[in-house]
C-alpha positions, 0 to 999 in steps of 0.5 A: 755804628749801629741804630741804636747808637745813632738813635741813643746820640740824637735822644741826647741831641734832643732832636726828638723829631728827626729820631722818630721819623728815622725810628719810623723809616728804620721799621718800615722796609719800603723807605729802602728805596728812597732816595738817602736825600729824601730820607733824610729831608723827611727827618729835618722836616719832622724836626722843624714841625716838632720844634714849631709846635713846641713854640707853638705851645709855648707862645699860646701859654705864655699869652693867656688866652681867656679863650682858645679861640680858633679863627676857623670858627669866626661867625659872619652871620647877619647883624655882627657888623663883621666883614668876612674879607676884613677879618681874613687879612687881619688873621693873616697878621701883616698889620702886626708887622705894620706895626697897626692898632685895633681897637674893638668895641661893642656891647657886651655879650657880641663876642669882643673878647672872642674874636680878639683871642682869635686874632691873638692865636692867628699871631701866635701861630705867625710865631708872634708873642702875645699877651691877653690882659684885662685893664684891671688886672693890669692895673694891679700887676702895675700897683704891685710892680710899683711896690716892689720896685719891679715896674721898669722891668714890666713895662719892658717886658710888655714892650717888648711882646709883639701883640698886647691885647687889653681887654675890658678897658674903660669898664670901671673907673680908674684913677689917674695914676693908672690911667697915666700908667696904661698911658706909658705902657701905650707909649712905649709900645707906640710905633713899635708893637700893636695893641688890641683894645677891647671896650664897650665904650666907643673910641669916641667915649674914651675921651670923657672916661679918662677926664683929663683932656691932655692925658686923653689927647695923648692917649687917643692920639697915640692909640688911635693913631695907624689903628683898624677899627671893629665895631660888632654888634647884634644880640648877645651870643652868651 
């Protein structure tokens, strides 16, 4: 069987990775000398990073970051209230395997919606799916959802994401109907898959923006509940 024929069969397999690492080693003579196990563990390793990346891709899109955040560029500096050895064992992930909440709060301009991008490419690149939302346009998504019957499945669907990140939250009013929307969403996600909240209220506020006492008890109760808590601060950074 000649290369081309192997390279033809494994375009058609579409293991794109491991026939271009074997195109490279057919066209560099010194890989004749390496051992046919070596040889062949760099193609399976060049089909694996391929295929991460391409999930990689996939995950980052689907969660529609508002901010391609790197967390390598995280600030520390004075006056954030940020703890360098907190936010690194968060960007680690295991509190999204432990199933724990964040809840980010601060003013406007101190780099919430940042850091929880951030944290939210950190997930993906755990292999995590992720979805970045802001509470009004969720709010419209379950309105429309509503309308056209489609609202058991949405909220599946974001049930089923392994980090949601809500953005935004108690920034406008919100009837109650969405507030009990936002509520079920919550709940089926409760005890199964974390979510970020981000507001510039603080935790403590919530309570007085939702206005129904037990509708806000078993909100915060449920949020709240296993949750981390960042609260950032200082000058703008817009």
């Amino acid at each position: 069987m000649s290369n081309a024929h192997i390279l033809d069969l494994l375009h058609e397999l579409r293991l794109t990775g491991f026939r271009e690492e074997l195109d490279h080693q057919l066209q560099n003579p010194q890989y004749s000398d390496m051992p046919f196990t070596d040889r062949i563990l760099r193609m399976l390793q060049a089909e694996t990073e391929r295929r991460y990346r391409n999930k990689l891709e996939r995950l980052i899109k689907a969660a529609q970051f508002k901010y391609l955040a790197s967390p390598d560029e995280i600030r520390y500096q004075n006056g954030r209230n940020l703890d360098k050895a907190e936010i690194l064992a968060l960007l680690k992930c295991d509190w999204i395997v432990r199933k724990q909440n964040l809840i980010l709060s601060g003013a406007s301009g101190t780099g919430k919606t940042w850091l929880a991008c951030a944290l939210g490419m950190s997930a993906a690149h755990h292999e995590h799916t992720v979805r970045y939302v802001r509470a009004g346009r969720l709010a419209e998504e379950i309105m429309y959802a509503r309308l056209d019957g489609t609202i058991s499945k949405l909220r599946t669907k974001l049930s089923r994401l392994d980090l949601l990140i809500i953005d935004d939250f108690a920034l406008s009013p919100m009837a109650r109907q969405e507030l009990t929307d936002l509520f079920e969403i919550i709940e089926d996600r409760s005890a199964k898959s974390p979510t970020i909240m981000i507001a510039q209220r603080a935790p403590q506020e919530w309570y007085d923006y939702i206005s129904d006492p037990l509708l806000a008890d078993a909100f915060m109760d449920r949020i709240r509940s296993r949750a981390h808590f960042l609260q950032l601060e200082g000058k703008s950074m817009r």
